[in-house]
C-alpha positions in Angstrom: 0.0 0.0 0.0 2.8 2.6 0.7 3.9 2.3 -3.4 0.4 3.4 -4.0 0.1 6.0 -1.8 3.8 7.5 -3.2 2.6 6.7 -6.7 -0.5 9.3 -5.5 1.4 11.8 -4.3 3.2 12.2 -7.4 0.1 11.8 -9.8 -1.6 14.3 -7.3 1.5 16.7 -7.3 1.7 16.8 -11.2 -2.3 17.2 -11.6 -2.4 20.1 -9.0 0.8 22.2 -10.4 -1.4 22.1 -13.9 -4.2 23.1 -12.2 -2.4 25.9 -10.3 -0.4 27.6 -12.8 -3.7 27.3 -15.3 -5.9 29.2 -12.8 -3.1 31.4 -11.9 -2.8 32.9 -15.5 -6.4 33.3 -15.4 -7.1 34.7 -11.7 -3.9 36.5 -10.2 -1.8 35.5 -7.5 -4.1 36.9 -4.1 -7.5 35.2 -5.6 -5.6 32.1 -6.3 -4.0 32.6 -2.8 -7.8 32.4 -1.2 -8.9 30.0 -3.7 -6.3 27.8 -2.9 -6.8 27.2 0.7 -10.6 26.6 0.9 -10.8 25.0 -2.3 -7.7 22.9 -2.4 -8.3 21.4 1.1 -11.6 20.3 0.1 -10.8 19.3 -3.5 -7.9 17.0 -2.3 -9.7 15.1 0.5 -12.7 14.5 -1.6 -10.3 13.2 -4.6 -8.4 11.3 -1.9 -10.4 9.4 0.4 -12.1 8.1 -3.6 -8.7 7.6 -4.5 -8.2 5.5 -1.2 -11.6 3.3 -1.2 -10.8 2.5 -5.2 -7.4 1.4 -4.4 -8.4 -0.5 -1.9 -11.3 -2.2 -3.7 -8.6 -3.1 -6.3 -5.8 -4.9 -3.5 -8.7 -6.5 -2.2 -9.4 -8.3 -6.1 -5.5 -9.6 -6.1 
């Protein structure tokens, strides 16, 4: 399980730099700022704990 998790972290890492510098060209550094904390925190535990309970459905097949 802790490959996967790494494996996440980098995949999640990569996905959110897009996303950050996309919305940053668009929105300014202070919105982004605000954005960023209220959104993000939300955004990623949502994406996460699905992440988790799919990854977790696959081990359970093997």
């Amino acid at each position: 399980m802790k490959d996967i998790k790494q494996v996440w972290w980098q995949v999640w890492d990569q996905v959110w730099d897009q996303v950050e510098s996309q919305v940053l060209s668009q929105v300014g550094d202070q919105v982004w700022n605000q954005v960023r904390h209220q959104v993000g925190d939300q955004i990623e535990s949502q994406v996460r704990s699905q992440v988790w309970r799919n990854l977790e459905k696959t081990q359970e097949r093997h």
